[in-house]
C-alpha positions in Angstrom: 34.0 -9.0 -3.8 32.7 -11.9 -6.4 34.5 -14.8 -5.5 36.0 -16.6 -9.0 36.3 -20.2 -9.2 39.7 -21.3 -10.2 38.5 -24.6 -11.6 35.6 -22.6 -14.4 38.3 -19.9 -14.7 39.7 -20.6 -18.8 43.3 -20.7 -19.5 43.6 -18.0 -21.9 43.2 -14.4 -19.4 40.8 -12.0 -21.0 42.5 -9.8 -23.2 41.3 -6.1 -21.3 42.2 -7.4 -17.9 45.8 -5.6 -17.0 43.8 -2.2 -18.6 40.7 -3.0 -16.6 43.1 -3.3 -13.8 43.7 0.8 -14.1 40.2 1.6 -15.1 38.9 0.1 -11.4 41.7 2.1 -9.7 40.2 5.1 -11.9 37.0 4.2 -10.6 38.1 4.2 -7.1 34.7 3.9 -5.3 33.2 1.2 -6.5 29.9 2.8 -6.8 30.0 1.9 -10.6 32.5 2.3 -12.9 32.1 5.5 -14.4 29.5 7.4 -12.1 30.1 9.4 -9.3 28.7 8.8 -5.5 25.5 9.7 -6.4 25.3 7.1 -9.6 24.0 10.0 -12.0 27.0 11.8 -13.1 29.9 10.0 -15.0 33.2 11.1 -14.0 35.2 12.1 -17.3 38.3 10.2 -16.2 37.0 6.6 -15.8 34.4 7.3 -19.1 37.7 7.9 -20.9 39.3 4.8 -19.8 35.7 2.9 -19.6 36.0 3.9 -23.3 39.6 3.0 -24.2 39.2 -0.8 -22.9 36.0 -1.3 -25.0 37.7 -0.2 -28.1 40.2 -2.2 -27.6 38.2 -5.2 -27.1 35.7 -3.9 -30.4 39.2 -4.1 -32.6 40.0 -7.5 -31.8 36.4 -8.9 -32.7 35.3 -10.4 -36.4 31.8 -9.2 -37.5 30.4 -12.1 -37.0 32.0 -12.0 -33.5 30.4 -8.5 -32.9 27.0 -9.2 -34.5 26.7 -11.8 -31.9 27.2 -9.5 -29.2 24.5 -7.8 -30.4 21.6 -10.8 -29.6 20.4 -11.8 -26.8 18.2 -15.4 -26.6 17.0 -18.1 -24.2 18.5 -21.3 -23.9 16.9 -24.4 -22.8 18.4 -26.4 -20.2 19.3 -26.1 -16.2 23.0 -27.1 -16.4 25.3 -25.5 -19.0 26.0 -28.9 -20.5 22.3 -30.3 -20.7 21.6 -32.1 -23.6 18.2 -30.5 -24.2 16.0 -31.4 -27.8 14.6 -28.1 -27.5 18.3 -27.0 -28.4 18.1 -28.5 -31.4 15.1 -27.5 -32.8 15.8 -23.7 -31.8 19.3 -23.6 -32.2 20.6 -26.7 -34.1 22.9 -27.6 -31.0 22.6 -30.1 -27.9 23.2 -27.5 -25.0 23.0 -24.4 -23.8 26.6 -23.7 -23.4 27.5 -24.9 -27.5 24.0 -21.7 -28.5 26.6 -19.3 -26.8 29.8 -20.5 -28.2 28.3 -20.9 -32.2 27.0 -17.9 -31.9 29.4 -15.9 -30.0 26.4 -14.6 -28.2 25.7 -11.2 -26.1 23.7 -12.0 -23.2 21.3 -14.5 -22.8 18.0 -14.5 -20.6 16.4 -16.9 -18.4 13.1 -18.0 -18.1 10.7 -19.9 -15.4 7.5 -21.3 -17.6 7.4 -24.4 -18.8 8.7 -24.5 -22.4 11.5 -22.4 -21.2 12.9 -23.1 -17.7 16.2 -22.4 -16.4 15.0 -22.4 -12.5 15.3 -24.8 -10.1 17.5 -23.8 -7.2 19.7 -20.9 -6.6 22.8 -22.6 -6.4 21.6 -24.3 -9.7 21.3 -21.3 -11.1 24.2 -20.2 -10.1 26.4 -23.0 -12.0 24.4 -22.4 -14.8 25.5 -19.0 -14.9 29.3 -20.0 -14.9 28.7 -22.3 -17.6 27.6 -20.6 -19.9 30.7 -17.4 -18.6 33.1 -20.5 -19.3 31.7 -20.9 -22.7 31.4 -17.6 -23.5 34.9 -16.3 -22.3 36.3 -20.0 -24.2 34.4 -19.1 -27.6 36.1 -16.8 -30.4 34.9 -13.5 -29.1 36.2 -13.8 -25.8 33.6 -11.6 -23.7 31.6 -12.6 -21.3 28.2 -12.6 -21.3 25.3 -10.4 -19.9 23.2 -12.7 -18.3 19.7 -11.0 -17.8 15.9 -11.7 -16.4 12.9 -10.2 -16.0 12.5 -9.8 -12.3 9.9 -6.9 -11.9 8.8 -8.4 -8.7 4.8 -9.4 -8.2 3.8 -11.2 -11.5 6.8 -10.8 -13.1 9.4 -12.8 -11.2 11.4 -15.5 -12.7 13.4 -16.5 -10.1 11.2 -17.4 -6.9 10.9 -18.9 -3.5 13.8 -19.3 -1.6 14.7 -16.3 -3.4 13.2 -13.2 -2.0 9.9 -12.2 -3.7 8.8 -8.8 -3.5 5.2 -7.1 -4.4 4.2 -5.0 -7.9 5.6 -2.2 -8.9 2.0 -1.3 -8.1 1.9 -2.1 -4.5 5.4 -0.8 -3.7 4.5 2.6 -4.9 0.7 2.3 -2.9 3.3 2.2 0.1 4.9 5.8 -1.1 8.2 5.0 0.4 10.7 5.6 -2.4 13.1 4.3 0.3 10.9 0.5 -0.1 11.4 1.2 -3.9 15.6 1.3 -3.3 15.3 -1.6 -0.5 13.6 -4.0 -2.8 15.6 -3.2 -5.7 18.9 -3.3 -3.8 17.7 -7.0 -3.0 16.7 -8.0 -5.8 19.9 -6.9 -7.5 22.1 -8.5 -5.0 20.4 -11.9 -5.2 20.1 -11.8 -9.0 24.2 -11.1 -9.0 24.5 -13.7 -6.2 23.4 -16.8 -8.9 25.3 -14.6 -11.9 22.3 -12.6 -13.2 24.0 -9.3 -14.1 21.1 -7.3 -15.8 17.3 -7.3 -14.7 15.1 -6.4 -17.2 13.4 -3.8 -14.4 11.6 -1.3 -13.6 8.6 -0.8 -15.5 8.6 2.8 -16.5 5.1 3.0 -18.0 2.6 5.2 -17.0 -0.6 3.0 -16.4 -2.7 5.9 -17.6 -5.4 3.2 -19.8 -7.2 1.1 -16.8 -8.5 -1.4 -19.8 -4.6 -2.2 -20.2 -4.2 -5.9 -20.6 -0.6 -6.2 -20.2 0.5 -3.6 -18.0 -1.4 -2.8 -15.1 0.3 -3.2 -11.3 3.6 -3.8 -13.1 3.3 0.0 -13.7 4.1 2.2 -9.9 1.4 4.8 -11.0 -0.7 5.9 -13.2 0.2 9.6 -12.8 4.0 10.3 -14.5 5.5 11.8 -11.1 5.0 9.5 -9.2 6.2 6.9 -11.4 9.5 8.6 -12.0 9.9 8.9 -8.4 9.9 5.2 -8.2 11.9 4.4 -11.3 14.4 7.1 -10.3 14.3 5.2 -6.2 15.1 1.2 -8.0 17.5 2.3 -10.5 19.6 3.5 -7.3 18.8 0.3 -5.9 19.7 -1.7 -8.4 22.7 0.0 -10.3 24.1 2.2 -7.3 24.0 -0.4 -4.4 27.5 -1.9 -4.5 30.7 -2.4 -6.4 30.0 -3.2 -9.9 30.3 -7.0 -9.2 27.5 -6.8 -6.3 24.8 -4.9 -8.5 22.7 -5.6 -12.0 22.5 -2.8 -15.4 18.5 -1.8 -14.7 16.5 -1.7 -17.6 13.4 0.7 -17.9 10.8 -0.4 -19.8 9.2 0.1 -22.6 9.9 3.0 -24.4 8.2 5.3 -25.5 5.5 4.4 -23.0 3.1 1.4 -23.1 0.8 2.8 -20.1 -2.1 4.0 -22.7 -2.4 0.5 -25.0 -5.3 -1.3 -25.5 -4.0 -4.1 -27.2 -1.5 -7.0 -25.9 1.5 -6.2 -27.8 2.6 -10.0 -27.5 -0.3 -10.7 -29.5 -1.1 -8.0 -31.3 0.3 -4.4 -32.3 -1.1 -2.0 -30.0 -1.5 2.0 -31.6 -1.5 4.9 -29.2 -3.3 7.7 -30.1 -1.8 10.7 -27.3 -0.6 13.4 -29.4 2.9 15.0 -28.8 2.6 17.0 -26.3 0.4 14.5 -24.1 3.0 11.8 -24.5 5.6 14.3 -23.7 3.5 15.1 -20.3 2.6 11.3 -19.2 4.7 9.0 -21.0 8.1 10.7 -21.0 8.6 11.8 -17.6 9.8 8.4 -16.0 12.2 8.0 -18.7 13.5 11.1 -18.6 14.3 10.5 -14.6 15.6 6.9 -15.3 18.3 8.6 -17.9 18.8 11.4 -15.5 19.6 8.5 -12.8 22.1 6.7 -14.9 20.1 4.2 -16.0 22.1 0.9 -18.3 19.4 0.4 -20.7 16.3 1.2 -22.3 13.9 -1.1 -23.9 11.8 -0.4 -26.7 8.0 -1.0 -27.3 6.2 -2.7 -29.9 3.3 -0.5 -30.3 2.3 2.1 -32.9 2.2 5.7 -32.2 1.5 8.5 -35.3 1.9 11.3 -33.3 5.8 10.7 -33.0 6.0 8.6 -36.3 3.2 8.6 -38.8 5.1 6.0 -40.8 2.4 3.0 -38.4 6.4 1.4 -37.7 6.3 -0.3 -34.2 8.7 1.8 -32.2 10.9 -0.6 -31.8 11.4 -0.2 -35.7 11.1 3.0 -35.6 14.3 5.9 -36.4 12.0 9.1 -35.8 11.0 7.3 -32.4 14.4 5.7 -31.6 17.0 7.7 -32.7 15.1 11.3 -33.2 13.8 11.1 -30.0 15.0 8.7 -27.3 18.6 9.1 -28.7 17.7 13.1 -30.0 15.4 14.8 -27.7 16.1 12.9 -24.4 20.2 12.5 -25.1 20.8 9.4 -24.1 23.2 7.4 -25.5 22.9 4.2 -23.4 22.3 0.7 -24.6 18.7 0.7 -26.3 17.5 -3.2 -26.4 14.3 -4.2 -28.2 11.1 -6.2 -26.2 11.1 -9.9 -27.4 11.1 -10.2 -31.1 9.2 -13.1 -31.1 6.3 -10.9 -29.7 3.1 -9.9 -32.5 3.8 -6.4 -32.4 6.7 -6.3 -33.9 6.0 -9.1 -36.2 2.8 -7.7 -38.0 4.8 -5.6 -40.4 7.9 -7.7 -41.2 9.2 -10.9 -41.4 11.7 -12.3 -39.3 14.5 -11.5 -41.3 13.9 -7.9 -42.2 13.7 -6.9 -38.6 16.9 -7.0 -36.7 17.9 -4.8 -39.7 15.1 -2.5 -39.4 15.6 -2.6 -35.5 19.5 -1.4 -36.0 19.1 1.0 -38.7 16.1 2.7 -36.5 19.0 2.6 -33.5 18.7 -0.3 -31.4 21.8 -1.9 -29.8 20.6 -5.0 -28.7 18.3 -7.2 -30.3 16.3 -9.7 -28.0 14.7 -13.3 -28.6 14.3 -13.1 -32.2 12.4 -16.3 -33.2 15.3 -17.9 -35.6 18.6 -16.5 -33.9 20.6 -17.6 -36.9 18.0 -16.2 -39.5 18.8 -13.2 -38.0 22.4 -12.6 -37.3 22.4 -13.7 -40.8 20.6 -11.5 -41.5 22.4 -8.9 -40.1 25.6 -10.0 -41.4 24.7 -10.3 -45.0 23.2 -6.8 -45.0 26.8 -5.3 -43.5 28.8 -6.9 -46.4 26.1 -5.7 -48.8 26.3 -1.8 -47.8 22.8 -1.8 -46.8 24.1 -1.5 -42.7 27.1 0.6 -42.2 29.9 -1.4 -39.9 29.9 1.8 -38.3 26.4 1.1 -36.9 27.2 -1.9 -36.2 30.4 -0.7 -34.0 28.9 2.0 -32.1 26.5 -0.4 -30.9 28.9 -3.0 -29.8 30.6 -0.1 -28.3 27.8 0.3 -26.3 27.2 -2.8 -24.8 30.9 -3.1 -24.3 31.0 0.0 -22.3 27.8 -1.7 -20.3 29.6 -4.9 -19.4 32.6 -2.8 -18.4 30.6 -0.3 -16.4 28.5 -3.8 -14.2 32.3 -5.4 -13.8 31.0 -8.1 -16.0 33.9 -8.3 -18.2 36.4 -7.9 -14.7 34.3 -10.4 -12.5 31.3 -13.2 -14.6 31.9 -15.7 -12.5 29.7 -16.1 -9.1 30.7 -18.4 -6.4 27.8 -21.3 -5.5 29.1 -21.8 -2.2 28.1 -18.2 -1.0 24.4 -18.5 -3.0 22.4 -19.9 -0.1 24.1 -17.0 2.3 23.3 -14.1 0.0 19.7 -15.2 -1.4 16.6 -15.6 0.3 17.9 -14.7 3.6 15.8 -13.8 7.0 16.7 -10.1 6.4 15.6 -9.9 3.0 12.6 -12.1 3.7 11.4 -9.6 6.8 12.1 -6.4 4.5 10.0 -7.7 1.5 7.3 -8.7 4.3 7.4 -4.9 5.5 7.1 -3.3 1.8 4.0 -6.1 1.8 2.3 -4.7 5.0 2.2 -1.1 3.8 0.9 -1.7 0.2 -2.5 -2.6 1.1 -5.3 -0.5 0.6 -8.8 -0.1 1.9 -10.6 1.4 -0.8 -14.1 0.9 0.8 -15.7 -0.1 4.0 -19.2 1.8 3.9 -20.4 -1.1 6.0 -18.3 -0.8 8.6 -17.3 -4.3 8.4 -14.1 -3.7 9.3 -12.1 -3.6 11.4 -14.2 -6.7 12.6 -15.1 -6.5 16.4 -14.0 -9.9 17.2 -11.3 -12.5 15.4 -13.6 -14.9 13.5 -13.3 -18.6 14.3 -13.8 -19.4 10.8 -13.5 -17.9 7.5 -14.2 -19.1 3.9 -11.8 -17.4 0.9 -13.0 -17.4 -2.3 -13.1 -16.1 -5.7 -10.5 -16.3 -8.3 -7.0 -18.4 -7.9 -6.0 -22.0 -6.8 -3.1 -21.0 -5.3 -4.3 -17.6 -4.0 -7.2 -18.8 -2.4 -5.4 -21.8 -0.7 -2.7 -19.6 0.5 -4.7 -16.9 1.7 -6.8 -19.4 3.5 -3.6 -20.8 5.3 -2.2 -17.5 6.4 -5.7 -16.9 8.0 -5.3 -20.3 10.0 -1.9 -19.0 10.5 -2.8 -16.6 12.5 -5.7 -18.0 14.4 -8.9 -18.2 12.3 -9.7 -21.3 10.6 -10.0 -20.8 6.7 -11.2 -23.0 3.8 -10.4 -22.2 0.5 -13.4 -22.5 -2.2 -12.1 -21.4 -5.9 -14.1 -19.9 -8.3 -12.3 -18.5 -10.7 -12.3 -15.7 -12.9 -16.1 -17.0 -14.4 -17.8 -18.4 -11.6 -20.4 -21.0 -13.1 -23.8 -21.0 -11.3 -22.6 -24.1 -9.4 -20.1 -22.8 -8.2 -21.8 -19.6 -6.6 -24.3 -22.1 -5.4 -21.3 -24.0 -3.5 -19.7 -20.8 -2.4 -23.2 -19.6 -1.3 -23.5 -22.0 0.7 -20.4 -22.4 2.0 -20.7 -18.8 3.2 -23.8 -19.6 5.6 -21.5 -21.8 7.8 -18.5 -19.5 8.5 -17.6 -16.2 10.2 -16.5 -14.7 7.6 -15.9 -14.4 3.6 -13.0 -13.1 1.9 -13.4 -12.9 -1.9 -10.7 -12.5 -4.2 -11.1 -10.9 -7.8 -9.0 -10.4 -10.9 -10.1 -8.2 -14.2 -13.7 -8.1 -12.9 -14.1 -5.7 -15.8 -13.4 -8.3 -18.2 -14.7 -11.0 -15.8 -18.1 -9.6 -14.6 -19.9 -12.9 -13.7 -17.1 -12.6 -10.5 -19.7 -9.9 -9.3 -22.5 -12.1 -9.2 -20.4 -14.1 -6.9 -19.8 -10.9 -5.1 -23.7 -10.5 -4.7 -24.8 -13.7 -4.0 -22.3 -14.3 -1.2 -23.5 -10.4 -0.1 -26.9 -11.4 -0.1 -26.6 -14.4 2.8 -26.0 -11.5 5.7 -22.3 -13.1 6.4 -19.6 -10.2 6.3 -18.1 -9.9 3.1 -14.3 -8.5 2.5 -13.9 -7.8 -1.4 -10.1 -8.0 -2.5 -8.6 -6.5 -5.4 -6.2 -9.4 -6.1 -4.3 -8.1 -9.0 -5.6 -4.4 -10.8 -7.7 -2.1 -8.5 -9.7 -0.8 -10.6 -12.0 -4.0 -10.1 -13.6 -1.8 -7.3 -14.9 0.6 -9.2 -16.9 -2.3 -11.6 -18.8 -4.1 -8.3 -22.1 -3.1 -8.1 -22.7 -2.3 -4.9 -20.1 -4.2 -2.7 -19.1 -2.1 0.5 -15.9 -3.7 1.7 -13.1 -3.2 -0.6 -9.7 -3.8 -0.2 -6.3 -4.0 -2.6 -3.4 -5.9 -2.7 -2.2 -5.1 -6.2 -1.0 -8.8 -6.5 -0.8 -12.3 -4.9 2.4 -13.1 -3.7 2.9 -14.8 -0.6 4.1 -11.5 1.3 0.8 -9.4 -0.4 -1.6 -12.3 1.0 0.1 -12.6 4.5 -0.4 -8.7 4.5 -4.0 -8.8 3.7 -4.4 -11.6 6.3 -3.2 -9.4 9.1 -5.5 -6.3 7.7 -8.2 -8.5 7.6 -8.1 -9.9 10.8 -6.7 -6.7 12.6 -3.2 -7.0 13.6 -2.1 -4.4 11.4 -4.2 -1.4 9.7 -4.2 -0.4 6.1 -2.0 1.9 5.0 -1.9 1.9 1.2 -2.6 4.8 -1.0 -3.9 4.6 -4.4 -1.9 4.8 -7.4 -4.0 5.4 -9.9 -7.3 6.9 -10.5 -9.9 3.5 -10.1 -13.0 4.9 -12.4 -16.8 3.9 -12.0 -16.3 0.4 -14.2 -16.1 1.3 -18.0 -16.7 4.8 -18.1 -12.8 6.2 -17.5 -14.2 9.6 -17.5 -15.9 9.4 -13.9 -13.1 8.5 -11.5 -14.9 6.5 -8.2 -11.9 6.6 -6.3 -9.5 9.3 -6.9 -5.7 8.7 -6.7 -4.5 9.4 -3.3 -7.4 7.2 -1.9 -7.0 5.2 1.0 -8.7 4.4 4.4 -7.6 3.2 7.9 -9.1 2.8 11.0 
């Protein structure tokens, strides 16, 4: 059980905790309050009481005390009490811990990039975490706070090494273990509780159906929609079904109603999808479907256009047909619905800043995520309750909801984390070795016409190049790791003629080359690396480092392999493939077609060599 610390604990006792003492013994397992052994089916007894305890706590809030539970929003700062500038100019507070108390806040979210960063250590975060639980529980509304990230794994992780880092979706699924899928959530979810994370903003639940998609890709498992709901339905066990309540995170599938088939970044722009009904009903809506049928906390919504389900061109996130008629309607789930960042393009194209929390609730959204002025819009949320133009009613069955979702994680029973345990719960040797073995069985051999490998000796020297600082450096040392000495020549993602020249001849006095792409498609002056290096008789091994489908642009290259990402783990798995100590194993994902022209698939899905 969560240890609380007596010296963050406030004086005034929560108000639900003697009925929240009854509702655990009516939960009995602790599985998860409200869901049976399985985590899929809510056993009527606890929902009733789950229920009871979060009206009670709804009756005893202000509206200004629920509206706040209703955002969620960074904070800038590594300590609860930092006096941080950035505060000011976002918030018009010092620190962190005075954004949650003014505005009674929800949940907030933490971030690892450099205007936002609340990552240094995981005991660190772990403080930080309490802090911000103190001011929570110490401000008007009296609830503590669902503290969330995005921690996909791969590319999307916030909170890295020591932590444990785990592949892509991608990758994990290329292994086809649904039992990696519950292993690496289970971890994930365990650590992120460990430093007082209580909601990951994970799994992806997209169906990567448009290889061209620029903000997807590997954090999709698959581009077919079985698959992928095999994998969502596998981490939502992990994450949600683990543990008692205080040991696991709410899982959050992502982005509804499916950004697989976009074009268009909807950070920076508002992406349209043009599937008719009945073909997003076929790719799109399967994983969500098995993510609701799993018990899944919450759904977030999209910021992309799609006619077929609502002509109106509203964003989704904006959207009632989409929202309510049919996330809410057709698939019946009555979960908490949270909106992508509202500080993102797509859902700013249409309306400013202060219509849109409006338009977000009155579609059906619960929670409304990193609006660019917080208090322009719980203002504006406020003002358009007292008007009549938002029922309090909507307001209430949303806080209801979240409610129920803090109640159901023990959030409300147990926010606090103890920072003494962090360093025997995170990061560990056991975690480390598991993510290592969901590493070694994600990587793929897509082609080897050459017969390059497996190579008949262990080189004595290898050169890594192509695109990444880090990834090339790091490959490079896990191939001195393990006996073969590497250098590391970057190129990047638009190799200049000098720099092919370099690598060129770089190539002539090694063993071996390793070359790394990413978006070749995009990036195509990385194949006349490929060529040039091709053309000096060395052995070349072509990686995939990020999307595969960069195989199916090289022209011709005849050693291709994947790793779906670039993580230490994924690199240190490549290493060994490369150098033979362990054989591929991967299978496709996705369909990888020949470059541009998505209608002639090169390598089918299912595709994957060994020797």
């Amino acid at each position: 059980m969560t240890t609380r610390l007596a010296r963050t604990r406030p004086r005034r006792i929560h108000a639900l905790a003697v009925p929240l003492a009854g509702l655990l013994a009516v939960a009995g397992t602790g599985i998860g309050i409200g869901t049976s052994a399985s985590g899929s089916t809510p056993d009527a007894n606890a929902m009733t009481a789950l229920d009871a305890a979060a009206q009670q706590t709804l009756h005893g809030l202000t509206l200004e005390e629920k509206v706040g539970q209703l955002f969620v929003t960074w904070v800038n700062g590594k300590s609860a009490d930092e006096v941080n500038p950035k505060n000011q100019t976002d918030f018009g507070v010092d620190t962190p811990a005075e954004v949650v108390r003014k505005y009674h806040l929800g949940g907030v979210i933490y971030f690892n990039n450099d205007s936002r960063d609340n990552f240094d250590t995981p005991t660190q975060v772990a403080k930080l975490s309490n802090g911000l639980q103190q001011a929570a529980i110490s401000s008007g509304a009296h609830v503590p706070l669902q503290i969330g990230t995005d921690q996909e794994g791969g590319t999307v992780t916030r909170m890295g090494a020591p932590a444990t880092e785990f592949p892509n979706s991608m990758a994990i699924a290329a292994g086809r273990s649904t039992t990696s899928a519950t292993q690496a959530a289970t971890i994930i979810g365990h650590e992120l509780r460990a430093v007082g994370i209580n909601q990951d903003f994970a799994p992806d639940s997209d169906v990567n159906s448009n290889p061209a998609n620029p903000v997807i890709g590997v954090r999709s498992f698959a581009g077919q929609p079985e698959l992928a709901s095999q994998f969502v339905t596998a981490e939502i066990k992990g994450y949600q079904n683990s543990g008692r309540p205080a040991e696991t995170v709410s899982s959050t599938a992502k982005h509804f109603p499916g950004h697989g088939d976009a074009a268009t970044d909807s950070h920076t722009g508002l992406p349209r999808i043009d599937r008719t009904e009945d073909e997003w009903r076929k790719i799109d809506v399967p994983p969500f479907k098995a993510a609701i049928a799993a018990g899944i906390d919450s759904i977030m919504s999209a910021h992309i256009q799609f006619p077929s389900l609502d002509p109106s061109g509203e964003p989704a996130t904006l959207s009632k047909p989409i929202i309510t008629g049919k996330l809410r309607g057709e698939l019946g789930y009555d979960g908490v619905v949270i909106t992508d960042a509202l500080e993102m393009q797509g859902v700013r194209e249409l309306h400013s800043d202060a219509e849109i929390p409006v338009l977000a609730l009155k579609a059906g959204i619960d929670q409304l995520l990193m609006p660019v002025h917080l208090e322009l819009a719980i203002n504006s949320v406020i003002s358009a309750v007292k008007s009549g133009d938002l029922p309090m009613q909507r307001i209430d069955q949303s806080v209801l909801r979240v409610l129920k979702m803090k109640l159901k994680r023990g959030i409300l029973t147990s926010p606090f984390n103890n920072p003494a345990l962090v360093a025997k719960k995170v990061g560990t040797p056991a975690n480390l070795a598991t993510a290592q073995g969901i590493a070694d069985r994600s990587i793929t051999a897509i082609a080897n016409d050459a017969g390059v490998l497996p190579l008949k000796q262990k080189p004595a020297t290898a050169l890594v190049t192509g695109w990444g600082v880090a990834s090339t450096q790091t490959l490079a040392d896990r191939l001195t790791a393990h006996g073969t000495k590497a250098t590391a020549l970057q190129t990047g993602q638009a190799p200049s003629d000098d720099l092919i020249a370099q690598a060129t001849e770089a190539a002539k006095n090694t063993d071996l080359v390793v070359v790394l792409t990413n978006n070749l498609g995009g990036f195509p002056l990385q194949n006349k690396l490929l060529q040039a290096l091709m053309a000096t008789g060395k052995p070349v091994v072509a990686v995939a480092a990020q999307i595969p489908y960069d195989a199916g642009y090289a022209n011709p290259v005849p050693t291709w392999l994947a790793t779906y990402g670039y993580i230490t783990p994924s690199l240190e798995a490549l290493a060994k493939v490369v150098l033979g100590e362990t054989k591929p194993s991967g299978k496709l994902p996705v369909d990888v077609p020949a470059g541009a022209d998505v209608n002639t698939v090169k390598y089918p899905f299912g595709h994957g060599l060994s020797w």
